[in-house]
C-alpha positions as CSV (number, residue, x, y, z in Angstrom):
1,X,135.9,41.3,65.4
2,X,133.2,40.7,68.3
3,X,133.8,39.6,71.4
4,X,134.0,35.8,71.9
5,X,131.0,33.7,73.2
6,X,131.6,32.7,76.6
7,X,131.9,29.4,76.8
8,X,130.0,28.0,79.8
9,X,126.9,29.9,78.7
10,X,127.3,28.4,75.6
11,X,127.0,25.0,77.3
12,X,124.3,26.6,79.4
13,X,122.0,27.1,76.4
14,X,122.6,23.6,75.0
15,X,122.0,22.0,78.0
16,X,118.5,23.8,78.4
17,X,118.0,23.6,74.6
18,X,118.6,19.3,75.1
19,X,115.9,19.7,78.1
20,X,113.4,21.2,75.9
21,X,114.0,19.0,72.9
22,X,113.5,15.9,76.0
23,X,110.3,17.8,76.8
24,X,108.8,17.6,73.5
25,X,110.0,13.7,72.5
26,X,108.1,13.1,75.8
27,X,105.0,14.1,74.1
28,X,105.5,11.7,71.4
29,X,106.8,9.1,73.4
30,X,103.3,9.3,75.3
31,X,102.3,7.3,78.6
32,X,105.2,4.9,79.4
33,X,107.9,8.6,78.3
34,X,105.5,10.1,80.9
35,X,106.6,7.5,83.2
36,X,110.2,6.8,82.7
37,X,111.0,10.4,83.3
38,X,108.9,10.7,86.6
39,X,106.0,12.8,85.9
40,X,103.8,10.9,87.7
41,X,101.1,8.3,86.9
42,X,98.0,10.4,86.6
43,X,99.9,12.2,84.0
44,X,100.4,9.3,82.6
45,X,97.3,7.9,82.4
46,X,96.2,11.2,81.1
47,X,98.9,10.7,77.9
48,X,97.5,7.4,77.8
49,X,93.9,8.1,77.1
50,X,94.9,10.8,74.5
51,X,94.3,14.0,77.0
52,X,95.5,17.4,75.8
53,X,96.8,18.2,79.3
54,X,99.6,16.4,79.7
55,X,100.8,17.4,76.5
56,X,100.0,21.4,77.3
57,X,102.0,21.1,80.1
58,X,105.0,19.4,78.9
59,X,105.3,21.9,75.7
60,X,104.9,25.0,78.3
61,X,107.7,23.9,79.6
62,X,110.1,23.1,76.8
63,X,109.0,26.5,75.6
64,X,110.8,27.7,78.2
65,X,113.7,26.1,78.6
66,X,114.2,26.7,74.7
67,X,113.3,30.6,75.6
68,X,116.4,30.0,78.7
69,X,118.7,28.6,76.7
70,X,118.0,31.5,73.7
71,X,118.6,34.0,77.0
72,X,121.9,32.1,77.7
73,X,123.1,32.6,74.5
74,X,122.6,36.0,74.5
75,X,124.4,36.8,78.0
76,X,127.0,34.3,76.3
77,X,127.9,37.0,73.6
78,X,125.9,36.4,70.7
79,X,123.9,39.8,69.5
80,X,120.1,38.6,70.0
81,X,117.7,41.8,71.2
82,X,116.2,40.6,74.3
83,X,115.1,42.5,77.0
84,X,116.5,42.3,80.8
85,X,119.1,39.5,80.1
86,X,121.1,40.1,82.8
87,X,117.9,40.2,85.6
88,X,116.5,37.1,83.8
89,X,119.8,35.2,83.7
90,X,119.7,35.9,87.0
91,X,115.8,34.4,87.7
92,X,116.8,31.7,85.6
93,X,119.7,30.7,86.8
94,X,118.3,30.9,90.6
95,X,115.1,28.5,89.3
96,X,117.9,25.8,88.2
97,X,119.6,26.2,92.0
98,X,116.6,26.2,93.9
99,X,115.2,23.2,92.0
100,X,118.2,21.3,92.5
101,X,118.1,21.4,96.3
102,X,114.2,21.8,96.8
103,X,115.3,17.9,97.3
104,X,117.2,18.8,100.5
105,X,114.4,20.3,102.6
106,X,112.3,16.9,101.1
107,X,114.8,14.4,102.5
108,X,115.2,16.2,105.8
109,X,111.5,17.8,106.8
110,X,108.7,15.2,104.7
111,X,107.7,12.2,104.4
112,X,107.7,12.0,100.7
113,X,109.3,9.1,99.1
114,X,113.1,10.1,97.3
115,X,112.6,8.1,94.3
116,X,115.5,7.8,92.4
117,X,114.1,10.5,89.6
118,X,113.7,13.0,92.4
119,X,117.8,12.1,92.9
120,X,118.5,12.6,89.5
121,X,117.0,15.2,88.4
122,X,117.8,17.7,91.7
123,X,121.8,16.6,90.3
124,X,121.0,17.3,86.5
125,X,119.3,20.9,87.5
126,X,122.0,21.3,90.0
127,X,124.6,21.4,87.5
128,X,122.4,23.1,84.7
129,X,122.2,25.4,87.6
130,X,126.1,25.9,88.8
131,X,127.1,25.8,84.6
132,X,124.7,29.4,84.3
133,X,125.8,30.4,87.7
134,X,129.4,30.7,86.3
135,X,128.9,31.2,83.1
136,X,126.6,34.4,84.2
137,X,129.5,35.4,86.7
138,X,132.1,35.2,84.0
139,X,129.7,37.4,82.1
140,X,128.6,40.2,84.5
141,X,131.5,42.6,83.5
142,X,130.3,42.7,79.6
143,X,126.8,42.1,80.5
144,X,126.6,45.1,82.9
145,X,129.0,47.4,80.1
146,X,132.4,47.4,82.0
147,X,135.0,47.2,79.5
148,X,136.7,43.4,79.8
């Protein structure tokens, strides 16, 4: 029998795999989707008036998160041939950190406005972020072939 899938990477990967799923109803959902989750109004607009663009840029990035959260499952346990999982659970995993306090340096050093999706979603990548961080630290050991 194989080792057992660690947990919190298993979380990891659903949580980025419900991001990307998000990212790709927001397509559909169009204009006022582009809105309610904070993308901004030109992009919007740009939905709106039926502009590939918007709709690029938004499946770029649920390809990725569905890419991160196929990574996660394979630092998690399960036997998928990737390459570098370990270094890009690592860049990963930093990406969800650093976007969750690129709000701090905001609040403290700009003018910008803190909007409440700002708010939200610095705490929903902050806790994608910590869920991979110890997920990926319970990991290391197997991931790095230490015997566990």
């Amino acid at each position: 029998m194989g080792t057992p899938l660690n947990p919190m990477l298993v979380l990891a990967a659903g949580l980025s795999a419900v991001a990307s799923l998000l990212h790709l109803m927001i397509i559909f959902g169009g204009g006022p989707w582009y809105r309610f989750f904070g993308a901004g109004e030109r992009f919007a607009r740009a939905a709106d008036a039926g502009r590939v663009y918007p709709s690029l840029v938004t499946a770029g990035i649920a390809a990725v998160l569905g890419l991160w959260a196929v990574y996660a499952l394979a630092a998690g346990g399960l036997r998928l041939a990737l390459p570098w999982v370990p270094q890009v659970m690592c860049a990963l995993t930093a990406v969800y950190l650093v976007r969750g306090l690129a709000i701090v340096p905001l609040i403290l050093f700009t003018r910008v406005a803190v909007t409440p999706f700002l708010l939200w979603s610095s705490g929903v990548c902050m806790l994608v972020g910590m869920v991979h961080l110890v997920g990926l630290y319970q990991a290391w050991p197997r991931m790095m072939g230490a015997s566990v």
